[in-house]
N, C-alpha and C positions, 0 to 999 in steps of 0.2 A: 324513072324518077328523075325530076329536073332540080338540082340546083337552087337555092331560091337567088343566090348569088345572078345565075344564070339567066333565069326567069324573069327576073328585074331587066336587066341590061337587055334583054329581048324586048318588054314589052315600054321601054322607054324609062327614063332616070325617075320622071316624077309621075307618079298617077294621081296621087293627093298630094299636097303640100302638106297636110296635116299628118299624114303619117307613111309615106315612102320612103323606103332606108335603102342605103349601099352598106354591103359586108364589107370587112377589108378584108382583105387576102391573108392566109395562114400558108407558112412557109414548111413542106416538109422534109426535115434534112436528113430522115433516113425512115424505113418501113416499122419502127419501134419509139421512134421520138418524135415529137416536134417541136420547132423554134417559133418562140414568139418573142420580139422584142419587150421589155420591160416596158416602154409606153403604150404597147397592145393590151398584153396583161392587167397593167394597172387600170387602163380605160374598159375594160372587159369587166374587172372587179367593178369599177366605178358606174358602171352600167346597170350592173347586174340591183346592187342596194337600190341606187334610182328608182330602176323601174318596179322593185318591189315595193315601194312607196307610192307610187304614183296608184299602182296598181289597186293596193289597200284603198288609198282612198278614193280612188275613183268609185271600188265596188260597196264599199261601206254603208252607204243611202238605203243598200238593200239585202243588206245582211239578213239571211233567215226573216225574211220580209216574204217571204214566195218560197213555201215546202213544198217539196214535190213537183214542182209547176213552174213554170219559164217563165219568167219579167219580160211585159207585156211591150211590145214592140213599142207605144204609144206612151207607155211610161218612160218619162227626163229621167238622165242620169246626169248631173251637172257637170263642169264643167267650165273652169274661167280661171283667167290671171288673179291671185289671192286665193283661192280655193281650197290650194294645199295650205297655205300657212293659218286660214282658219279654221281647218279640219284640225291643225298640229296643235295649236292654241285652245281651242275651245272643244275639243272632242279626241283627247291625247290617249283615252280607250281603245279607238280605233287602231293604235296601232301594237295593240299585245303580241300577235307571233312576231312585231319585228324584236321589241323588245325582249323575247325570251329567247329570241335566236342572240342579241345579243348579251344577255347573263351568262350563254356559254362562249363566246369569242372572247368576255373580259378573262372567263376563269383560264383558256389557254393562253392569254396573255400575260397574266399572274404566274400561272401555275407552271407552264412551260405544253409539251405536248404528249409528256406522258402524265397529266392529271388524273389521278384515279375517278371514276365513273361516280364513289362520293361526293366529290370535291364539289360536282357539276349539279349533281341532287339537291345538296345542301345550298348551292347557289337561288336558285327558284323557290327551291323551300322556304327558305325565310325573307326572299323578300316581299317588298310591302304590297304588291299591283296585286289587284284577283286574278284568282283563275276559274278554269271553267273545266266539266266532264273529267278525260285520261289526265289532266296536268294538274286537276285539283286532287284527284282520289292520289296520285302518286305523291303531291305534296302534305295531304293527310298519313299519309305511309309510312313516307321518309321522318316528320316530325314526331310518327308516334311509335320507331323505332324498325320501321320495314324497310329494307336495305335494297337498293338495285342488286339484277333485275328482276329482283321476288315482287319491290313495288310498282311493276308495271305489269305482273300477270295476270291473265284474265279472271284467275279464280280469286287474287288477288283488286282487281281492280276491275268492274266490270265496263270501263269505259273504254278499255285496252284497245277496239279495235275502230275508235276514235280520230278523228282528223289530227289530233295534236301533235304530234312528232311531224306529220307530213306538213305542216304549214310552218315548222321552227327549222326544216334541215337544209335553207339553203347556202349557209355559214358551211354545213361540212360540203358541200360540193366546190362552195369558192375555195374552200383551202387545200385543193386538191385537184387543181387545173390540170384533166385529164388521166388521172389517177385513180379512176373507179374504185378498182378493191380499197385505195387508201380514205375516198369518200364512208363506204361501206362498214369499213371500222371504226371511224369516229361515228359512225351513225348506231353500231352497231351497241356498243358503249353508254352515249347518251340517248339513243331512241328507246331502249329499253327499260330507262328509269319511267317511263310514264307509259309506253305501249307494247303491245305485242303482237303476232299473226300481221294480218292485215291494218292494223295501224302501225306496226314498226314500218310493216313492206313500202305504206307510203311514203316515210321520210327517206327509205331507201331509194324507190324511184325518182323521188323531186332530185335527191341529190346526186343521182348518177346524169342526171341528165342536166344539172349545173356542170357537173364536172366534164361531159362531153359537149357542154356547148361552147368549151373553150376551143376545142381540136377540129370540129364538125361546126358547119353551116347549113345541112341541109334537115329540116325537123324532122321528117320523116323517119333518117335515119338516126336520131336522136331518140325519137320515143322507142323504135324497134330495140334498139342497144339497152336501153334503157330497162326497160321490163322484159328482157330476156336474163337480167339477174336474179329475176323475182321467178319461183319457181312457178312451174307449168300447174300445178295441179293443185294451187292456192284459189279463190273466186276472185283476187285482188290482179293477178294476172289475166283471168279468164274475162274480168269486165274491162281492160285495157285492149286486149285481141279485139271485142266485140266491137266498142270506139274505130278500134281499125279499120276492123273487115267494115264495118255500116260507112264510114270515110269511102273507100273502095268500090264500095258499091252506087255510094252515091255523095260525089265530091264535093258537088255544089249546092246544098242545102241542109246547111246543120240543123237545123228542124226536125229534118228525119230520124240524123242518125242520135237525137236527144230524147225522139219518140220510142226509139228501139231500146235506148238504155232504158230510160224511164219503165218501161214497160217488164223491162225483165230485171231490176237491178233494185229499181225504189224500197223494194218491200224486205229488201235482204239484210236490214240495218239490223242486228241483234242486242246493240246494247241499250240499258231499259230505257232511254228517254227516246229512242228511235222504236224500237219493236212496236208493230203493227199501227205504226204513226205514221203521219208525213213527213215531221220533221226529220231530217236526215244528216247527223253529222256525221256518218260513218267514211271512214279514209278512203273506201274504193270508189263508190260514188262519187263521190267530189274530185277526186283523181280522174274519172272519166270526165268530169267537166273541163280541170286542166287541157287534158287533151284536146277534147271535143273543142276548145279554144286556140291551139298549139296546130291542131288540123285544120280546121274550116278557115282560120287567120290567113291562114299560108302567108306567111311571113309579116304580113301589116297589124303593126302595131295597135293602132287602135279598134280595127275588127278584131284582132286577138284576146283583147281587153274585152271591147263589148260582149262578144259571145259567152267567154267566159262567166262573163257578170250575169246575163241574162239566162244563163242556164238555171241560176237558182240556187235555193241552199246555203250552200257556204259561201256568199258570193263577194268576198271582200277578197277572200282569204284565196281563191281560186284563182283570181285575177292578177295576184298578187304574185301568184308562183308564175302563169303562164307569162306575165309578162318578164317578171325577174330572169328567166332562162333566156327568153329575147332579149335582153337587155345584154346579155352574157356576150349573146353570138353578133350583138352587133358593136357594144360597146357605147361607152356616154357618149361619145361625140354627136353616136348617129340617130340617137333618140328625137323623136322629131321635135321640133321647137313648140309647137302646138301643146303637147304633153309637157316638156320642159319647165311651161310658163310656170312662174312663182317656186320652185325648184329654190332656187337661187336666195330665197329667204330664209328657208328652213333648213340649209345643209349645214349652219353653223348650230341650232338649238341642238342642245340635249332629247332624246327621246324620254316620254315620261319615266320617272322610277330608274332615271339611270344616268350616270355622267357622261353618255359617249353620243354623239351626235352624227350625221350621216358624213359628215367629213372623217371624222374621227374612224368611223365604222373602213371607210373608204380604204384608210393605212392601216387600218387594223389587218384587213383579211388581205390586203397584198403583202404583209408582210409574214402574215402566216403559211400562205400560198410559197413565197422562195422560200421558207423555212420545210416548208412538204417539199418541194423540188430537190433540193438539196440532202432533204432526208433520204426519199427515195432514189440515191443517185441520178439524181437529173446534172444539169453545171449552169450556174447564176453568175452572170457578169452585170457589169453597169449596165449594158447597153441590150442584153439579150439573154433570154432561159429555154434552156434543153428540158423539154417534158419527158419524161419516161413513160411512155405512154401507158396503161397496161389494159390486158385483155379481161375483161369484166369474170368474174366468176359468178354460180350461180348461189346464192345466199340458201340457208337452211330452210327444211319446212316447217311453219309455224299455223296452229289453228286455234284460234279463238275459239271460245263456247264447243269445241269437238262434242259431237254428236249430244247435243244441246240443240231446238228448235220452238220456235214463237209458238207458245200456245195461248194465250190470255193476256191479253192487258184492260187491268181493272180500274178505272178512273174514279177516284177518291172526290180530287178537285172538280172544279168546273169551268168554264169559257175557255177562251184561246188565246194562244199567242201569250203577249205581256200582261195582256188584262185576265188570265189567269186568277181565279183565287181555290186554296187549298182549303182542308179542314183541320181544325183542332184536334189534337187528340188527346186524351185525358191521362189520367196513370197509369194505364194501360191500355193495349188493345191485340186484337186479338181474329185473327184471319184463317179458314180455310182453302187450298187448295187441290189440286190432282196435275199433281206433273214430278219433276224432277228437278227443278229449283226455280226461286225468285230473286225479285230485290225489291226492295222498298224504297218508294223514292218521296220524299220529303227536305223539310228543313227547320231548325231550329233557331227561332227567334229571339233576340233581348225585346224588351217591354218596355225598355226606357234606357239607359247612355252607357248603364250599367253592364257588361257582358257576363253570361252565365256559361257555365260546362256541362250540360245534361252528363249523369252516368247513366247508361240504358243497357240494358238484358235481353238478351235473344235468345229465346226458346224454341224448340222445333220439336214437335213430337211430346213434350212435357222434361226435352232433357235438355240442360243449360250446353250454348254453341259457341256463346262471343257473351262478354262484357264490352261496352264500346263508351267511346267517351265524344262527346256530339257537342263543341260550341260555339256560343252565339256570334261569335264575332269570324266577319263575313271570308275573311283571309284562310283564315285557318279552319273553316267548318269540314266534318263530313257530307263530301258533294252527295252520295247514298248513304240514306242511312244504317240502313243493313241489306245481305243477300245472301245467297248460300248455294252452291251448286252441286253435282253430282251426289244427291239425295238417292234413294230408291226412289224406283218410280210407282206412283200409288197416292195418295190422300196423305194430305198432313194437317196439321194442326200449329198453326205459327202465333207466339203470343212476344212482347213487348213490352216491357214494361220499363218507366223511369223510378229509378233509385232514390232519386233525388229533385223531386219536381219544385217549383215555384212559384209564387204571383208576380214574377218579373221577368218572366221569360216564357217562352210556349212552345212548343212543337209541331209545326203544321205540317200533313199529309198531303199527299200530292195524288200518290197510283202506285198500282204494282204489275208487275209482269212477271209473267207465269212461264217459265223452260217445261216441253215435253222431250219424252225421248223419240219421238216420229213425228216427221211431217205433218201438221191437218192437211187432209184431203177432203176435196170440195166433195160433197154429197150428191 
């Protein structure tokens, strides 16, 4: 294993101008610490936000644009001086994991850093931005009286094992430069207000692996450390190993090792908008892409980025992490100018939905960072900080849907993608199955400016399960509208009905997906 540090300075300073970097050197002043000076640190921090930014929008153009399937070598991903400021301007959506990473960095700046796991709920929960999938069911949860981390469990939340913690955690890795386990407990904390299993595991790996890219330079050994917290006998760990072992076997074209996941990985998505879909927001998947970016990059910035992006999927959001941990290990300075461009316009704006801007964000988390050093007996001076280094532990076993598998997904709506349309459904309605639970996936419509509260009734079997309360207005809706799991296994009978229907609002159907308790096996 070489160095990238090493690697570089072998194969000459500059290969591209657009994207070859120089590490700077990390000082180690004993086998349990290390020193970085304060202007490392801070430019490490200051790196790190950067290039999560740069990254989001770079990949944005093809967000869930390409399910299942890899952004076409021949397809532009843009690129140019002004790019970022009218992505930040006119398309300020694009940048939601940055923003709800930062709803939790204002509350430890408020709150200090023992804010209760509440504090951080209620922060996302009632502000004003959408959400999507695990961060919408957790913020339906929290408003309508489900506490962390009951509102992020799977039987609780069937989005659990969702991308959304792993695209918001790399605030706890910055504030805990080189501090694993201390990363792992702020994650541990807030990842469970919206995920669980295999979507906590992701915000736990994005953030171990901020927090060693302060100490470490060489990636390799960044992702092995990294998902060696996450336990072995999770599929969250088992599809990172594979990322590897396919790297290993074949270094030089991530094509393959994209084919190999794709092939055994795609179809493993469990929660309803992913089962037996293409669309794939599930945290492990997308986590191999990080990687599969973080590997094949070998250290250049903007292969790092493009791989990522072109993997597919989550692809704003992926590019976003791999590049942000680069950003970590090299620091702002060393970002290359090419990327940089237009940088420099938006570091003073506020992020949508929020008063703190990438400057702002910049002293935010270095000052949380000596505040973790200092915690964890490290020693902070003007000029230089003692890391305490510590040796990663292995995190709890966590399983989504346990012994739960895809049996049926029944398509309500019709067409694809955005052009999607669902169906109406009336004052009640009413479905059979044969398995051991569903969910229902729909939404509830205003008719005009007006917003309405659907009451709605969930029956199973003819005996009352949920009363639920479903409304129109798009912040605060139920992302699902009902589900139910560990049923007996056998035939049921699911009916639905609204309490209180209207002529100014309507409930549109989408599909349902059907949980067996075995495998289907091909015939």
């Amino acid at each position: 294993m070489v160095k990238i540090r090493e690697r570089i300075q072998t194969i000459g300073a500059f290969l591209i101008a657009t994207s070859c970097i120089l590490l700077p050197a990390l000082t180690i002043a004993a086998e349990d610490s290390v020193t970085l000076s304060t202007a490392e640190l801070r430019d490490k921090i200051r790196g790190a936000w950067a290039a999560q930014t740069i990254g989001v929008t770079y990949g944005f153009p093809v967000e869930f644009r390409f399910n299942s399937r890899r952004v076409p070598d021949d397809h532009e991903i843009p690129w140019y001086d002004g790019y970022l400021l009218e992505t930040f301007t006119e398309r300020p959506g694009a940048y939601d994991d940055i923003y709800m990473d930062l709803s939790f960095v204002q509350v430890y700046e408020d709150e200090g850093f023992d804010a209760p796991a509440q504090s951080f709920a209620n922060a996302f929960a009632n502000a004003e931005y959408s959400l999507w999938f695990a961060n919408q069911v957790a913020r339906y949860n929290i408003l309508n009286g489900l506490t962390p981390p009951e509102s992020g469990h799977w039987r609780n939340n069937p989005a659990a094992d969702d991308i959304d913690f792993q695209i918001e955690a790399d605030f706890a890795g910055l504030m805990a430069p080189g501090m694993v386990n201390s990363a792992i407990e702020v994650s541990d904390k807030i990842g469970h207000i919206m995920n669980y299993g295999d979507g906590w595991y992701g915000g736990v790996f994005i953030a171990a692996m901020y927090s060693l890219a302060f100490i470490e330079d060489d990636i390799e050994t960044i992702v092995d450390r990294a998902i060696d917290v996450i336990p072995e006998e999770s599929d969250f760990h088992k599809v990172i190993d594979h990322v590897i072992a396919l790297h290993d076997e074949n270094p030089d074209d991530w094509k393959f090792a994209w084919d190999g996941i794709n092939r055994e990985w795609a179809h493993t998505d469990l929660g309803p908008r992913g089962l037996m879909n293409p669309f794939n927001i599930d945290a492990k998947i997308n986590a191999a892409w990080v990687v599969l970016g973080l590997l094949y990059g070998d250290g250049d910035f903007g292969r790092t980025m493009e791989i990522a992006t072109r993997a597919g999927d989550d692809a704003d959001c992926n590019p976003a992490s791999a590049a942000g941990i680069l950003g970590t290990i090299y620091g702002y300075d060393a970002i290359p100018e090419f990327w940089k461009q237009g940088l420099s316009d938006v570091e003073g704006l506020d992020f949508a939905y929020t008063t703190i801007s990438l400057n702002e964000a910049y002293d935010m988390s270095y000052r949380h960072a000596l505040q973790m050093i200092r915690r964890e007996g490290g020693l902070v001076s003007e000029s230089s900080v003692t890391i305490p280094v510590q040796t990663p532990e292995v995190v709890p076993f966590e399983d989504s849907f346990e012994n739960h598998y895809a049996n049926e997904n029944i398509q309500l709506g019709s067409g694809e993608g955005r052009g999607r349309t669902f169906v109406e459904m009336g004052e009640s309605y009413t479905f059979e199955f044969d398995g051991i639970g569903f969910a229902l996936m729909g939404a509830a419509q205003a008719g005009g400016d007006e917003d309405h509260v659907f009451t709605a009734e969930l029956r199973v079997d003819g005996e009352l399960v949920e009363t639920a309360q479903w409304p129109t207005n798009f912040v605060t809706r139920r992302f699902y509208l009902f589900w139910q799991y560990d049923l007996p296994d056998g035939d049921h009978v699911v009916e639905v009905r609204l309490l209180n229907p209207t002529e100014n609002a309507r409930v549109m159907l989408d599909g349902i997906t059907v949980y067996g308790a075995e495998p289907i096996t091909a015939d």
